[in-house]
ZAMI-447149 format. One record per residue: x, y, z negated of N, C-alpha, C in turn; residue in one letter. Coordinates in steps of 0.001 Angstrom, whole numbers, plus 500000, padded with zeros to 6 digits. Example, Ala and Ser with C-alpha at 12.3 -4.5 7.8 and 13.67 -1.06 7.14 Angstrom:
REM ZAMI-447149
513190494310492200512300495500492200513200496700492200A/512850497750492920513670498940492860512900500030492130S/
//
This chain:
REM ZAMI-447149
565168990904460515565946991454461636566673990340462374X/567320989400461699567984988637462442567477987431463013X/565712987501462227564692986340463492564615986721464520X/564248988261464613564384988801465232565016988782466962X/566010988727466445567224988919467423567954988008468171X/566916986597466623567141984518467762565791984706468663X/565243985224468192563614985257469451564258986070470418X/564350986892470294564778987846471733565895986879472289X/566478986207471936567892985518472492567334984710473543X/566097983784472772565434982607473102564503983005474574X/564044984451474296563263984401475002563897985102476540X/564904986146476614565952986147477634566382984777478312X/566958983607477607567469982733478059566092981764478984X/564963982021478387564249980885479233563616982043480369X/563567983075480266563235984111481253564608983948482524X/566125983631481858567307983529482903566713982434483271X/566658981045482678566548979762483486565389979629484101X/564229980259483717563203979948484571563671980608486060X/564208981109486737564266981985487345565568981134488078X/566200980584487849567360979924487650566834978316488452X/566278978084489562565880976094489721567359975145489544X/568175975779490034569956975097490144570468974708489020X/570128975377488046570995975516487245571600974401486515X/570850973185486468571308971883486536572024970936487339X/571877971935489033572974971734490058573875971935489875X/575139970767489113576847971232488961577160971358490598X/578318972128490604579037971432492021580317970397491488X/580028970033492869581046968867492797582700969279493101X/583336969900492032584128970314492511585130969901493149X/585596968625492651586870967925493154586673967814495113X/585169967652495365584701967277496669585173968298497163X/584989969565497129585085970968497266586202971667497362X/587102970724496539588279971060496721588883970290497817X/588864968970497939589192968089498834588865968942500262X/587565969128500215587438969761501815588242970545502387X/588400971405501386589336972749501644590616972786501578X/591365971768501194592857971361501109593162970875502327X/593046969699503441593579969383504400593281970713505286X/594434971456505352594052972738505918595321972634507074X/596585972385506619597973972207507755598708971230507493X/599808971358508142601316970902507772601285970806506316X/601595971384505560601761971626504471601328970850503434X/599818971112503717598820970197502739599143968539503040X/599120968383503986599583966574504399600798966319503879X/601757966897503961603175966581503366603260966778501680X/602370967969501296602239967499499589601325966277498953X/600031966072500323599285964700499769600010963552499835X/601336963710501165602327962605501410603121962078499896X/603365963482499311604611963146498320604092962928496716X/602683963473496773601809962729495960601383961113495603X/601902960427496952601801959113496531602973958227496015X/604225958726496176605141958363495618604931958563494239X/604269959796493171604142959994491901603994958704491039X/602941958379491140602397956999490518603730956218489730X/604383955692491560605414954643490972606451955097490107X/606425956876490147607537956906488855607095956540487694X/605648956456487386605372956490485518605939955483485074X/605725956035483929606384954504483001605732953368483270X/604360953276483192603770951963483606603378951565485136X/604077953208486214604027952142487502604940951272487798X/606317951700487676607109950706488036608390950809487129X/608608951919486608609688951754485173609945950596484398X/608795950040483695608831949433482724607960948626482851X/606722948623483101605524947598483419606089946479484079X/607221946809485345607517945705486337608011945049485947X/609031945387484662610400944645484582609523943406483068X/608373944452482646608319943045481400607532942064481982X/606918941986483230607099940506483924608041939532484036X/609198940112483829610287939088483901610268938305482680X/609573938492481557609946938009480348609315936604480635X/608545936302481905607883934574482207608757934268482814X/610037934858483296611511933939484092612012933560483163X/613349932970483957614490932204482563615207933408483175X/615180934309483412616536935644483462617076936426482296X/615489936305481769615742937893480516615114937704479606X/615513938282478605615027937956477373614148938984476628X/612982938635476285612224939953475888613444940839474644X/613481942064474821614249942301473364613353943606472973X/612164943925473580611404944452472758610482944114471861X/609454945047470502608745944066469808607141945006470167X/606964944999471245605470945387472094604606943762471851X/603900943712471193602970942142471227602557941865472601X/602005942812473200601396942691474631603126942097475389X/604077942190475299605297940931475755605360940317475000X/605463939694474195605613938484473390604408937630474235X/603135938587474757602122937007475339602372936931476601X/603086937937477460603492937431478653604679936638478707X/605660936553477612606906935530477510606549934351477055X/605166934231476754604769932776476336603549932315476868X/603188933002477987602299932880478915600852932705478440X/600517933336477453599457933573476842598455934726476909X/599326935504478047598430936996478531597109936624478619X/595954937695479076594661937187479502594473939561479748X/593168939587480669593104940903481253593059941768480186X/593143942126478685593232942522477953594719943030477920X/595704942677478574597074942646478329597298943860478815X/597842944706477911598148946708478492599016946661479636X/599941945850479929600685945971481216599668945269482170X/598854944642481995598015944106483264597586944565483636X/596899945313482788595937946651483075596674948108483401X/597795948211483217598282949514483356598801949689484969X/599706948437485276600240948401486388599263947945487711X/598016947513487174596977947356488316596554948937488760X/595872949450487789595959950771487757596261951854488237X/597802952058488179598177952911488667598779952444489988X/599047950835490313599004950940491876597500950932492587X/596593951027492071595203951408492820595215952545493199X/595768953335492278596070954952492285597361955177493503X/598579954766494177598719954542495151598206954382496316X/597343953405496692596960953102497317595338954328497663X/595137954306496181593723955551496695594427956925497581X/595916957301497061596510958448497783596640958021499041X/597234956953499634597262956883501202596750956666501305X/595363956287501326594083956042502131594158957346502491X/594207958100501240593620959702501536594194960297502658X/595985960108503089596371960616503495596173960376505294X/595862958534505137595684957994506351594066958917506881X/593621958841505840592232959406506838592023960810507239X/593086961545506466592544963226506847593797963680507602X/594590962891507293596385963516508252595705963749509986X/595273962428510281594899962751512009594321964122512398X/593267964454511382592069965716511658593003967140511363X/594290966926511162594744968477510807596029968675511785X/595546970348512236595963970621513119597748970934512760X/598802970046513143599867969887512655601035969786513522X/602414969922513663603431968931514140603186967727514127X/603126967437515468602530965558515574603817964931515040X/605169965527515560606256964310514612606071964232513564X/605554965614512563605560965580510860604339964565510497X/603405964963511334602196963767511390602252962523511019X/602630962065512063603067960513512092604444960221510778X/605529960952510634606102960410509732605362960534508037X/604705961390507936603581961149506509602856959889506911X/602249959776508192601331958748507686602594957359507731X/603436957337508214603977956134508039604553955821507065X/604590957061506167605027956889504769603915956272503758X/602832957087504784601534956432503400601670954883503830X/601727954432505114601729953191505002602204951852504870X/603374952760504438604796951890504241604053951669502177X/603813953043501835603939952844500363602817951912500000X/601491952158500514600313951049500651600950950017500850X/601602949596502102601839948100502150603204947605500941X/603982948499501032604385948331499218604038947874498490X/602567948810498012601961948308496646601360946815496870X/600709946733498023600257945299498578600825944469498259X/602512944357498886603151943419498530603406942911497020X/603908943643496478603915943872494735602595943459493873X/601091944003494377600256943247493757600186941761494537X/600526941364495602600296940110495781601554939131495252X/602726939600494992603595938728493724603285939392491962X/602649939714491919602335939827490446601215939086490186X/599803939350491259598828938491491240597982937999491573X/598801937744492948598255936949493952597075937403494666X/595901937232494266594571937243494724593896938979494325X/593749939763495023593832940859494398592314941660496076X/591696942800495110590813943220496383591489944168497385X/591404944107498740592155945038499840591160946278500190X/591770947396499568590488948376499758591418949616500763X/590714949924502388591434950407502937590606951496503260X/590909952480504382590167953492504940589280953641504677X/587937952677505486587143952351505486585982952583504174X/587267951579503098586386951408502293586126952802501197X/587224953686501265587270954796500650586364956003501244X/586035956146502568585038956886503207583716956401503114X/583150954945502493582089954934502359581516954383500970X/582958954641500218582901954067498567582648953035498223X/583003951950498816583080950601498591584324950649498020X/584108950283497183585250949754496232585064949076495459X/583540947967495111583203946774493978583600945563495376X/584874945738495389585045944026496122585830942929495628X/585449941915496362585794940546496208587488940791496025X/587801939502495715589390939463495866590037938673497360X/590612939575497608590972938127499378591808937347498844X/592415936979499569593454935747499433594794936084499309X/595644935215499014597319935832498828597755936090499816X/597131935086501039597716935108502489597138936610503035X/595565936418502586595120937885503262595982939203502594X/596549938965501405597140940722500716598703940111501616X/598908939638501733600316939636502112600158939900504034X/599335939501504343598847940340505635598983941759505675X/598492942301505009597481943581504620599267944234504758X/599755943913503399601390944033503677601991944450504582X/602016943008505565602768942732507026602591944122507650X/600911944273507825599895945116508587601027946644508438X/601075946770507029601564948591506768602697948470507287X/603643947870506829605252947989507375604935947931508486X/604838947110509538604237947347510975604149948387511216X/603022949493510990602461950598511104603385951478510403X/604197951451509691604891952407509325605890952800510145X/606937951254510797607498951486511471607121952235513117X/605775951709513434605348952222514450605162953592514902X/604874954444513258604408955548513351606304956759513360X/607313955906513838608047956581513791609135956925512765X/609028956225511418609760956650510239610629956551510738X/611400957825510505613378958389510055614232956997509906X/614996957016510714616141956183510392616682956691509037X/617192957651508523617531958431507007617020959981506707X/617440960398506103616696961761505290617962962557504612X/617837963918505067619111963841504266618991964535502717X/619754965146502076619637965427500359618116965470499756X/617306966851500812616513967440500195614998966669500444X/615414965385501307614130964168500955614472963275500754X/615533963115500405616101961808499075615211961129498634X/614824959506499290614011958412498273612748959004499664X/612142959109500542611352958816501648611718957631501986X/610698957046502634610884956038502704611150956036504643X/612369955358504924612833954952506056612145953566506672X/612814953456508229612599952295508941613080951198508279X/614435951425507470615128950491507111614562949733505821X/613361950942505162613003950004503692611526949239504334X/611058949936505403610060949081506360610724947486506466X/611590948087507514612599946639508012612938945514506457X/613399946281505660613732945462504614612850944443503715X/611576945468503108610056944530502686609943943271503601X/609728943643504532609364943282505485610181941639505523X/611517941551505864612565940421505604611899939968504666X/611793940364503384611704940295501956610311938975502039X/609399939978502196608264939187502822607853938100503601X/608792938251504565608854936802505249609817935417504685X/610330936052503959611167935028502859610331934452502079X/609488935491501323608656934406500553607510933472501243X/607612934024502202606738933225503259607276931859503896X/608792932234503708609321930887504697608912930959506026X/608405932115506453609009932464508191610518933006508379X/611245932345508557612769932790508523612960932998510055X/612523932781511339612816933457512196612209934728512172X/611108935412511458610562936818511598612061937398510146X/612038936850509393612891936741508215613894937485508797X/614739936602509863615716937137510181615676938626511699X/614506938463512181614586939517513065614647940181512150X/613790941166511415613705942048510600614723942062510043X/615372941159509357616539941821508511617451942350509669X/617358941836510742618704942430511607618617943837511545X/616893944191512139616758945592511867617444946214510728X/617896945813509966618406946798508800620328946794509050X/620574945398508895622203944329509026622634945118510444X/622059945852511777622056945849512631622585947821513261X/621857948182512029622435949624511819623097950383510908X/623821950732511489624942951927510583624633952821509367X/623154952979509838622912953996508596622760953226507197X/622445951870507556622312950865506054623472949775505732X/624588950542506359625647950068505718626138949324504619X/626669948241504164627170948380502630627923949617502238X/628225949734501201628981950754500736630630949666500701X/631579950376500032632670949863500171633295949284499104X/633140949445497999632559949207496561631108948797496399X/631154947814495764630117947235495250629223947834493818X/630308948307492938630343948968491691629774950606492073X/629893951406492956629251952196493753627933952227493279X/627339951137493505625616950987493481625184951683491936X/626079951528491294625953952300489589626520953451489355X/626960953980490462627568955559489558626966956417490840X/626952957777489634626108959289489988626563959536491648X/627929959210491651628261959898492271627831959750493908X/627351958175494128626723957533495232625393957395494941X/625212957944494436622995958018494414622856958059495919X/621713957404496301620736957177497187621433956875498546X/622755955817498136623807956103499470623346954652500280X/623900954963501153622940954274502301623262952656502424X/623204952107501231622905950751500988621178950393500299X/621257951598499796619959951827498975618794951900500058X/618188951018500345616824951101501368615860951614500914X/615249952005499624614511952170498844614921952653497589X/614344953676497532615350954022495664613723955757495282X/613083954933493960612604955907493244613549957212492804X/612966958613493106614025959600492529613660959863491352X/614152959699490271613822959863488902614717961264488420X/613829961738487438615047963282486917615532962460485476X/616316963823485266617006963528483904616030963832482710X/616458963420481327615565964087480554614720963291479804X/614234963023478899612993962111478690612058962509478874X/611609962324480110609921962829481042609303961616481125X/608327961309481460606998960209481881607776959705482600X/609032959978483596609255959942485090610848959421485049X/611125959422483768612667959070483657612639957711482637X/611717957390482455611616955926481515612696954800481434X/612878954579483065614014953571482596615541953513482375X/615741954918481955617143955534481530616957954804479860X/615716954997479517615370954588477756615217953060477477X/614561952820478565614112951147478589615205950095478607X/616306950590479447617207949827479978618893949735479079X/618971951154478475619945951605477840619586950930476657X/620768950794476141620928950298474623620783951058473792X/620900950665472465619827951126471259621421952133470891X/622756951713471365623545952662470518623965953805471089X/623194953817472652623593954764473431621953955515473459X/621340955472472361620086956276472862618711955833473006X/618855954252473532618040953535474680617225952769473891X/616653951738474066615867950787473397615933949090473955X/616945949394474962617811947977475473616897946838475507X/615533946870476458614306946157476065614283945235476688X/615497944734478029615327944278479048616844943192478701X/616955942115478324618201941401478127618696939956478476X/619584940013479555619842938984480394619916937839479372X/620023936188479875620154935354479058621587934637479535X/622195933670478826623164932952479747622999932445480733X/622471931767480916621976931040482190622189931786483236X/621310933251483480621501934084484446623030934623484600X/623403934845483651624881935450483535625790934136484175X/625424933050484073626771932075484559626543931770485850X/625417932590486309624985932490487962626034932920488717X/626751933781487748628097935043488629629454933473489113X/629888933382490313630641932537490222631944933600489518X/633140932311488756634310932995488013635069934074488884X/635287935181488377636339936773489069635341937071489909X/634082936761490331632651937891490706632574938979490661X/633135940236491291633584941681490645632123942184490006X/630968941367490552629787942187490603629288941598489395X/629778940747488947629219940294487176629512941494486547X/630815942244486166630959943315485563630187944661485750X/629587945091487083629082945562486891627083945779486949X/626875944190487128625788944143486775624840943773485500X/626030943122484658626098942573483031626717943003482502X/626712944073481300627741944484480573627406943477478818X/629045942871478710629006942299477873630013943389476476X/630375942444475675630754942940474816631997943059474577X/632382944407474519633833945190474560634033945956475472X/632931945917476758632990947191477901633030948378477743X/633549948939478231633518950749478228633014951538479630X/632071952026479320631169952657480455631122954147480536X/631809954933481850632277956212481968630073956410481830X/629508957146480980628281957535480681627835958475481643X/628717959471482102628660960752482829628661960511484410X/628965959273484325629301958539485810628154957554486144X/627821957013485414627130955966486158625550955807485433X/625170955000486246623549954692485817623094954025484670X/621864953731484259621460953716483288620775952337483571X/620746951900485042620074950949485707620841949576486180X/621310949366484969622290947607484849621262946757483913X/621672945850484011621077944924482891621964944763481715X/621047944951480444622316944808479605622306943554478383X/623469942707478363623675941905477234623978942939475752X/
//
């Protein structure tokens, strides 16, 4: 009875597939989905805020960034990850999990604004909301640009283009060419209109002023100091990027994202993927794993009564209101 009943099984099933030519035709779903998503407003502004994701993980910019520093004389590795111990002794090679992690997930950046640069134009939208997504995608692209071209220099530039016709096995350009590529987005970001500020409920968009600011930033390491200094005026030049009035400000809750801050990841509370460097940065007796630790040298950089040594180095015997302030000091 129960040969039976595998023959009849056997013989239904090749009676379905014969009958069946597709059936080895998957669809492609992700494609499928893609088509059908750039539909409004809507859809562009969630592909917009999709590219910011990345840089919260732990290995986009939490933690990956900062154990580069362990090849300065600033900081002192104080974690025991082997993969830092060979970047503090300059013994890395592409095997190294932060080399690989933080390339990675800024490719993954950069694959989102392409996305956003190429399908934002084709949807029928608010042209102001328009243009300020795409100048966001291309502020965050030329971001990541900049960042892979000081981490490592020589890196491949994969833009529009190359994502609509799947080129993506390329060469590496040059430092000068990624730091172009750079120049290129801030340019275009600013062009496309970005917000002088944002208020609560888009906290951490990226403004003219963090355009304007890279941008300075960029021409510094360049040693063009007359573009150096136009650009920074753009920022030195308006009200909305004020200093604050307090310096010590820059560390407590209570001035989050206040308009000295040109740029600021919004991280939640909690230990999420997305809140990493509350753990990374904090000390081992408050919770943390205190992985990141200034050396003297850097510390005697502060000239003597520096208000901003105290609150950018906490040494030993400080008392820190916890409920008040950030998690984002360096700590001895």
């Amino acid at each position: 009875m129960k040969k039976n009943n595998i023959i009849a099984i056997l013989i239904f099933l090749l009676i379905f597939t014969g009958c069946r030519s597709d059936l080895l035709e998957s669809t492609p779903y992700g494609q499928t989905a893609s088509d059908k998503f750039w539909r409004n407003g809507d859809d562009v502004v969630s592909a917009t805020n999709a590219i910011y994701s990345p840089l919260l993980d732990e290995d986009g910019y939490a933690h990956t960034e900062y154990t580069f520093d362990n090849c300065s004389d600033d900081m002192n590795r104080a974690g025991d990850h082997p993969d830092e111990t060979s970047l503090e002794l300059f013994t890395f090679d592409a095997t190294n999990s932060h080399i690989g992690a933080t390339w990675s997930t800024k490719y993954e950046v950069i694959s989102r604004a392409n996305a956003v640069l190429i399908n934002a134009p084709k949807v029928n939208m608010d042209e102001a909301l328009r243009r300020r997504c795409m100048g966001e995608a291309y502020f965050l692209r030329g971001f990541v640009y900049w960042r892979l071209s000081v981490i490592y220099g020589e890196v491949p530039i994969l833009l529009e283009a190359d994502a609509q016709s799947g080129n993506f096995n390329k060469a590496k350009s040059s430092l000068a060419e990624v730091q172009a590529q750079a120049e290129a987005d801030f340019l275009k970001a600013v062009d496309n209109r970005l917000a002088v500020s944002y208020d609560g409920d888009n906290a951490g968009r990226a403004t003219q002023g963090s355009a304007y600011g890279f941008l300075a930033k960029l021409y510094v390491y360049q040693q063009q100091w007359d573009k150096a200094i136009a650009a920074g005026a753009k920022v030195t030049g308006n009200t909305a990027y004020k200093l604050v009035t307090d310096y010590g400000q820059n560390f407590q809750g209570a001035f989050e994202n206040n308009s000295e801050a040109l740029f600021a990841l919004q991280y939640k509370s909690g230990w999420t993927t997305d809140n990493s460097p509350a753990y990374y940065h904090t000390p081992g007796a408050w919770g943390g794993w205190g992985f990141h630790e200034p050396i003297e040298d850097l510390v005697q950089e502060f000239e003597p009564k520096d208000p901003r040594r105290a609150y950018s180095v906490l040494s030993e015997g400080d008392k820190v209101d916890r409920k008040s302030e950030w998690n984002h000091r360096i700590y001895s």
